[in-house]
C-alpha positions, 0 to 999 in steps of 0.5 A: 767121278770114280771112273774118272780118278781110275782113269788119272791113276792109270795115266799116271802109271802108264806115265812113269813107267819108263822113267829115268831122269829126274828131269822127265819126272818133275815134268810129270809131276807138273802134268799131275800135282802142278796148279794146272794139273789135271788133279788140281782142274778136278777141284775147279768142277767142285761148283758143278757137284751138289751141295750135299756131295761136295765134302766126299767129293773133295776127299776123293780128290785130296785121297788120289793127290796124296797117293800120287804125290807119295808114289812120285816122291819115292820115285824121284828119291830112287830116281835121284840114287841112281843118278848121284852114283852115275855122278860119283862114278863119273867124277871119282879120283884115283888117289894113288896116281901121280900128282900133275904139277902146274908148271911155273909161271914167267913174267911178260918182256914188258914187266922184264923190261919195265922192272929193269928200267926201274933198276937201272934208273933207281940205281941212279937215284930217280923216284918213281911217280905214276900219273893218272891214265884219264888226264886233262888238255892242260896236263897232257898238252897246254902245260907241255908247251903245246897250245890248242892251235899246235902243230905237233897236236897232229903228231899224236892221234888222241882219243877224247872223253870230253871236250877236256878229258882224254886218254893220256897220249904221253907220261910226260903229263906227270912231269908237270903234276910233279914240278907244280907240287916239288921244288928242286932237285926233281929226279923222277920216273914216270912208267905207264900205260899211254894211249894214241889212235895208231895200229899196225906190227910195229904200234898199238892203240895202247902201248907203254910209256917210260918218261924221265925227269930231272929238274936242278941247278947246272944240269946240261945236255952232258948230263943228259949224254952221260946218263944215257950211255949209262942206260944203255950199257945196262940194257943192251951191254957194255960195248953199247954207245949213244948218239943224239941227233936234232929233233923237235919236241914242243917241251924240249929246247933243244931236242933230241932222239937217242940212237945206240949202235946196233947191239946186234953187228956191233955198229958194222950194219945188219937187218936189226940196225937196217945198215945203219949201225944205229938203232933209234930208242928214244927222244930226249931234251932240255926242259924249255923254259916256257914248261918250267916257268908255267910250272912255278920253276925259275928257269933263270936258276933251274935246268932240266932234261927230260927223256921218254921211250915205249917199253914195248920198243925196247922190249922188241930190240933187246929180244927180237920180237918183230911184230908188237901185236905179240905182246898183247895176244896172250900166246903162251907159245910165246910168252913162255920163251921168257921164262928164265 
């Protein structure tokens, strides 16, 4: 048993005799003092020895397992000096160099867009109310006069939760919260994130939102025109002008989209404009009647006009960016360009 302690005590030298990490030496130290090790295997012989043998039998072997434990205990505290001066030295600040300054952040085009519509539209006493993103079929759809059998579904791609939950495809949602818990006058903005199954330079899956609301006696389509040149002399400069064309739009009787002559050639037709000299921004329209009755409203008293348009088209027009996915890369090559 004496030859075999030698032979665990040489081992044990030739075993930390090039050692230089702490890392090696905690394996040796297992290999050594762990419960497997081979000191603490000694103690399993310890039925195999005589009774009367065992007391000095077991003294031996604690006498090696404290020797080693000592010896590798000095060692790592050696071994961990070296170490945490290698560290100190590698992570070591010269105080006298200058300082680097963290350049100043920028807001992206669509919070510059976002907080100047807000401006504008706040200018003209509208409020803001923001609509849950998880919306219901009769929010989103029913309530804004398009059934379950409606054509104009098919125009708007909708990503489904449930059979009844979706991903809103339109602010225009929160139109009906609001009418259906205020009477009128209503004159309410409603910015958020919408989403629709759509993907390509000028379209996202998800893209926002800005729905305008304004719900009062005697309101008329020349309300309607006369706050819109408004709009657009605030976003895209005085000389600007509004046209409206017939659409359709199932919450709207009549529909309308907006254009503004092209800010860009002034009306006289360029690549912007594509030589028309008008530039498409938004569809409006006069609340139907059928919305404002399903919200409690009597139509036979009350009119309204109701507007809606994407941050991100008109971000795109007011600073020529050509391809949507740009504003949701994160580039800081090109977000940094909106610094002001």
């Amino acid at each position: 048993m004496q030859k075999k302690i030698e032979e665990i005590e040489k081992s044990i030298d030739e075993a930390v005799k090039d050692v230089q990490s702490s890392k090696t030496l905690y394996e040796i130290k297992m290999r050594f003092l762990g419960k497997t090790g081979e000191i603490s295997s000694l103690l399993k012989n310890m039925r195999d020895i005589p009774p009367e043998e065992r007391p000095s039998f077991g003294k031996l072997v604690n006498a090696l397992k404290q020797r080693a434990s000592e010896r590798l205990d000095e060692l790592e505290a050696a071994i961990k000096r070296v170490e945490l001066g290698k560290k100190y030295f590698r992570e070591k600040i010269d105080v006298t160099l200058p300082g680097r300054c963290t350049p100043d952040g920028a807001f992206h085009p669509n919070t510059l867009i976002r907080n100047e519509l807000i401006s504008v539209f706040a200018g003209m006493g509208f409020e803001i109310y923001e609509g849950p993103e998880i919306e219901n079929d009769y929010y989103n759809f029913t309530a804004l006069n398009t059934p379950a059998d409606h054509p104009a579904r098919d125009m708007q791609d909708t990503f489904y939760i449930t059979e009844d939950l979706l991903l809103r495809t339109q602010t225009s949602a929160g139109q009906i919260r609001v009418m259906e818990n205020k009477k009128p006058p209503i004159k309410i903005l409603s910015p958020g994130k919408v989403y629709r199954s759509d993907d390509d330079a000028t379209h996202s899956p998800m893209f926002s939102q800005m729905e305008g609301l304004v719900v009062d006696k005697g309101i008329t389509l020349c309300d309607l025109k006369g706050m819109l040149d408004e709009f657009a002399k605030k976003i895209f400069g005085e000389g600007v002008k509004t046209r409206l064309r017939p659409s359709y739009f199932p919450f709207t009787e009549p529909s309308v989209e907006v254009d503004v002559s092209c800010f860009e050639c002034g009306g006289k037709g360029c690549r912007l404009c594509k030589g028309t000299g008008w530039i498409e921004v938004l569809g409006a329209g006069m609340v139907n009647r059928r919305v404002l009755e399903g919200c409690g409203v009597d139509p036979d008293v009350y009119t309204g006009f109701a507007f809606g348009m994407g941050i991100e088209r008109i971000a795109m027009l007011k600073y020529g960016i050509n391809n949507m996915k740009l504003l949701f890369e994160s580039d800081i090559r090109f977000l940094k360009q909106f610094k002001g």
